[in-house]
N, C-alpha and C positions, 0 to 999 in steps of 0.2 A: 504494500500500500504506500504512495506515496504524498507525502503533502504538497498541500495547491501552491503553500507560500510561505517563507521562513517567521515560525512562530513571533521572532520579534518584532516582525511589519504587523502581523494580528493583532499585539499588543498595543503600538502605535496607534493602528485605527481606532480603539476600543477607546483609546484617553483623548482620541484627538479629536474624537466623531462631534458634529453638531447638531447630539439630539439629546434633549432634558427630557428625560423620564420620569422629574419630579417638578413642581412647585413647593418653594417653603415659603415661610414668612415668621419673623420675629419682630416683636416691639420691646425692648427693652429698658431700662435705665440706667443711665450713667452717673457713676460718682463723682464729682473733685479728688483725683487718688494722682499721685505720683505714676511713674511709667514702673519702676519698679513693684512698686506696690500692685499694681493692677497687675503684671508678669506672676508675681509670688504666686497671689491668690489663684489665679488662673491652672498654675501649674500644681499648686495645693488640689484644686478641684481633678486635674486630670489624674492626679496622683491617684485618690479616692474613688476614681473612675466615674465620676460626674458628667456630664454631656454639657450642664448648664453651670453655671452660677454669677457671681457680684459681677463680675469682667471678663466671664466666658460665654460663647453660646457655640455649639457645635451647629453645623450642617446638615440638613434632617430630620434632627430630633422633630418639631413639630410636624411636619410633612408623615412622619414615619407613627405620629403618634392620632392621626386623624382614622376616623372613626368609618368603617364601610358600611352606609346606610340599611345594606341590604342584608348583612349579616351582625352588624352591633357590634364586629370585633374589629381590634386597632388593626391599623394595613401589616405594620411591623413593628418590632422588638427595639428597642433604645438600648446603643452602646457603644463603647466606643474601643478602637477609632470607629470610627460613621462610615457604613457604607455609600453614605450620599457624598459625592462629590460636587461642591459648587462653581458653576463654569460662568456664571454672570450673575453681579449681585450687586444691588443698587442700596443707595444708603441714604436714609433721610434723618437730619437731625435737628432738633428742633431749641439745641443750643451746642455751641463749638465744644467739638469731643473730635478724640483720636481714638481711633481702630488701627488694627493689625491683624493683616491677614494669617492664619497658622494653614499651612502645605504639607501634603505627603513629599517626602524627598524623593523625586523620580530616579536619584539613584539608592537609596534606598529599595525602592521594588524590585531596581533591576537586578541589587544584590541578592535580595530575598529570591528572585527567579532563577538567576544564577546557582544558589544554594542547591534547589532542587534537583541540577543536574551536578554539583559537585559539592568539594565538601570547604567549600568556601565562608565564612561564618562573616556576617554583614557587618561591615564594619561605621558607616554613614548613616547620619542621625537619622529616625525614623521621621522627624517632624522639621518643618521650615517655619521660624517666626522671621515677618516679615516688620521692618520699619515702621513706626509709628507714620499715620497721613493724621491730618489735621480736616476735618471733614468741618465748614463754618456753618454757623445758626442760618436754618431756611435753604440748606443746597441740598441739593442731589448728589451725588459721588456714583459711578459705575467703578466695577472693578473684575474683571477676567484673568482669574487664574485656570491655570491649567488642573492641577489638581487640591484646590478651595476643598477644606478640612473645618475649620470655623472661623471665629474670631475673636479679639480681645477687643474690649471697650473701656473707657471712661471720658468721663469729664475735663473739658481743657480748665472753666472755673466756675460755672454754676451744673447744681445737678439738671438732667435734661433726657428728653429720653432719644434714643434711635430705632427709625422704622429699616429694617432689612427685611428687602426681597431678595428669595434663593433660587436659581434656574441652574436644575445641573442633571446629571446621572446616578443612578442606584444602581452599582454593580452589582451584578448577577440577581435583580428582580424588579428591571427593565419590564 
């Protein structure tokens, strides 16, 4: 039997496709926190394996946590890392606050791929935090990652809240 096409161009297509198999949406609140302070916290919650908390919000959770009218049960299971990847996410704030995108390390997967055909042990962080952006009171913000994990929030100096919409992919329940 032979294959149509080298496993790693499949994979390519799969992170690279432009098709969102989900909608999310979050509203949340920001603090007046330091950048440190909001990192801590954030990484306290991941720690404890939290999806959400003060300065976190993963990708999915609410999407995955929505209700199928037809049956009365959630679509899926909250955890993390999140199978929902965010591939376009808009950001409405309703006073100055910074966000940070958190990314799967695409070499990270490639090592974990890698893994399975040798005996290679992943050496590249599993997570990308990205730069603080400064998103100002009454804007929109777009932001396109390739593989959108969640994000980190607070307040630049009054508390405030932020609207995020999520458009991305649910691997393997597409």
């Amino acid at each position: 039997m032979a294959l149509l096409e080298d496993p790693h161009a499949t994979w390519e297509k799969r992170y690279e496709q432009v098709h969102y198999g989900y909608r999310d949406f979050a509203s949340v609140t920001t603090l007046p926190l330091t950048e440190a302070q909001a990192l801590g916290l954030a990484l306290i919650a991941l720690a404890a394996g939290n999806t959400t908390g003060t300065t976190l919000y993963t990708f999915g959770v609410n999407a995955k946590a929505k209700v199928n009218p037809g049956t009365g049960l959630a679509y899926g299971t909250v955890n993390w890392p999140a199978n929902c990847l965010g591939r376009k996410i808009l950001i409405y704030a309703t006073e100055d606050a910074y966000v940070s995108l958190i990314s799967l390390n695409p070499e990270y997967i490639k090592q974990v791929i890698a893994q399975t055909y040798t005996d290679v042990v992943p050496t590249a962080s599993q997570l990308i935090y990205e730069v603080d952006e400064l998103i100002l009171s009454g804007t929109f913000y777009n932001f396109s990652p390739t593989l959108g994990a969640g994000i980190i929030f607070r307040a630049a100096t009054l508390l405030g809240t932020l609207r995020i919409w999520i458009g991305g992919n649910v691997e393997g329940g597409e």
